[in-house]
C-alpha positions in Angstrom: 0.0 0.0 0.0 1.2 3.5 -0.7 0.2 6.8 1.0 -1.8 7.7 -2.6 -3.6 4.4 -2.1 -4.5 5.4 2.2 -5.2 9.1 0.8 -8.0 7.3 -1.7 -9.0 4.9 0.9 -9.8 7.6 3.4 -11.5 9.9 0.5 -13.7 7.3 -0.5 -15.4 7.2 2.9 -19.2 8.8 3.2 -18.9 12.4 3.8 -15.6 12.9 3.4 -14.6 13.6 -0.9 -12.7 16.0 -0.6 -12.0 16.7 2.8 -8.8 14.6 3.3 -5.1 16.2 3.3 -1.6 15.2 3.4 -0.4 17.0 6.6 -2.6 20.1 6.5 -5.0 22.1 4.7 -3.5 24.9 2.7 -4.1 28.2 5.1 -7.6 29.3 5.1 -8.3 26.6 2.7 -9.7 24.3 5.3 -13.0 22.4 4.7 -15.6 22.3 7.6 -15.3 20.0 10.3 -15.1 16.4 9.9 -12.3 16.4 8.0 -8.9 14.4 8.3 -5.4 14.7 7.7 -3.1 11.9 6.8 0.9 11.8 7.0 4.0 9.7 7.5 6.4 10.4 10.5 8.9 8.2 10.2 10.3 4.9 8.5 11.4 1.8 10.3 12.8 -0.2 7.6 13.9 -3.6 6.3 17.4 -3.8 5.2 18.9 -6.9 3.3 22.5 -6.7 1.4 23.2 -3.8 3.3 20.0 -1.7 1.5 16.5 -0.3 2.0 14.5 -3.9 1.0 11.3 -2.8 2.3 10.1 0.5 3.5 7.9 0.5 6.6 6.3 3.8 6.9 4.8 5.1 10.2 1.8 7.0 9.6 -1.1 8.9 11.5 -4.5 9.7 10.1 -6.0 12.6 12.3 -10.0 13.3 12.0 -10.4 17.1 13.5 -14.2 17.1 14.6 -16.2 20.2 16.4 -17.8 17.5 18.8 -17.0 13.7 19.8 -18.1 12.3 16.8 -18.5 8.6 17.2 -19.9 7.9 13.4 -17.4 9.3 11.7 -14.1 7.6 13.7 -16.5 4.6 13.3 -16.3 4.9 9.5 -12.9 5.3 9.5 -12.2 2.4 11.8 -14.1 0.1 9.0 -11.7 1.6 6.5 -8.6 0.8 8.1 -10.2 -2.4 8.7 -11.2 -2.9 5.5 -7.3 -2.1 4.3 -6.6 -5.1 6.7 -4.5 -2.3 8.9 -3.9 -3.0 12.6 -4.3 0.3 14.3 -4.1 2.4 17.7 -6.3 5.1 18.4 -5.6 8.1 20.7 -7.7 11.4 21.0 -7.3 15.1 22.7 -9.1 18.4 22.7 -7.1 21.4 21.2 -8.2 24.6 23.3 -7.1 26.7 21.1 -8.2 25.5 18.3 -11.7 24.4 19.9 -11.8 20.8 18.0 -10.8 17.3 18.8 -8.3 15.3 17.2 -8.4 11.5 17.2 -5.1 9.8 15.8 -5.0 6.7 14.0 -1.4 5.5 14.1 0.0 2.3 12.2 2.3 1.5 9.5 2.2 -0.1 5.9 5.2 -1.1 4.2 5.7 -1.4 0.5 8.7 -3.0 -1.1 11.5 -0.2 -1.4 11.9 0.6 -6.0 14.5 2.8 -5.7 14.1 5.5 -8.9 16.9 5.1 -11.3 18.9 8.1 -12.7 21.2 8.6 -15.6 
């Protein structure tokens, strides 16, 4: 799985075309709440012959909702699901921004294609 393949994944779930980002929302570009925000923070990967054999990305999907919103972290739980990704879920209030934020962390790995150049 790649990160183009989650980012379709998480579009394709009811109510939320066009509402997904890679990190953030351009500024003042932001859609209404629901809306989520995907990225990868770090790699942890395979090595064989002393090179990058497979890549294993760790990633976060964050929905930012106005109010505990049980259906749509529900919807996004059968997605991941559905993706056959094992999860961990962790939320928090942002005072300052006056939304929640519940985190979806996991990782996919995809066999490492290095690009050729010449």
């Amino acid at each position: 799985m790649t990160l183009a393949d989650l980012k379709s994944a998480l579009s394709s779930i009811s109510g939320f075309d066009k509402k997904v980002a890679y990190r953030a929302f351009p500024v003042g570009a932001a859609p209404e709440l629901p809306f989520i925000c995907y990225l990868d923070t770090s790699t942890d990967n395979l090595f064989a012959d002393n090179e990058v054999y497979v890549v294993i990305y760790g990633v976060d999907v964050e929905l930012y909702t106005q109010y505990k919103d049980q259906k749509s972290e529900s919807l996004i739980e059968a997605c991941l699901n559905d993706l056959g990704i094992a999860w961990q879920k962790s939320d928090e209030y942002i005072d300052d921004q006056s939304m929640y934020e519940v985190i979806y962390s996991f990782n996919i790995q995809q066999i490492y294609q290095p690009t050729t150049t010449t």
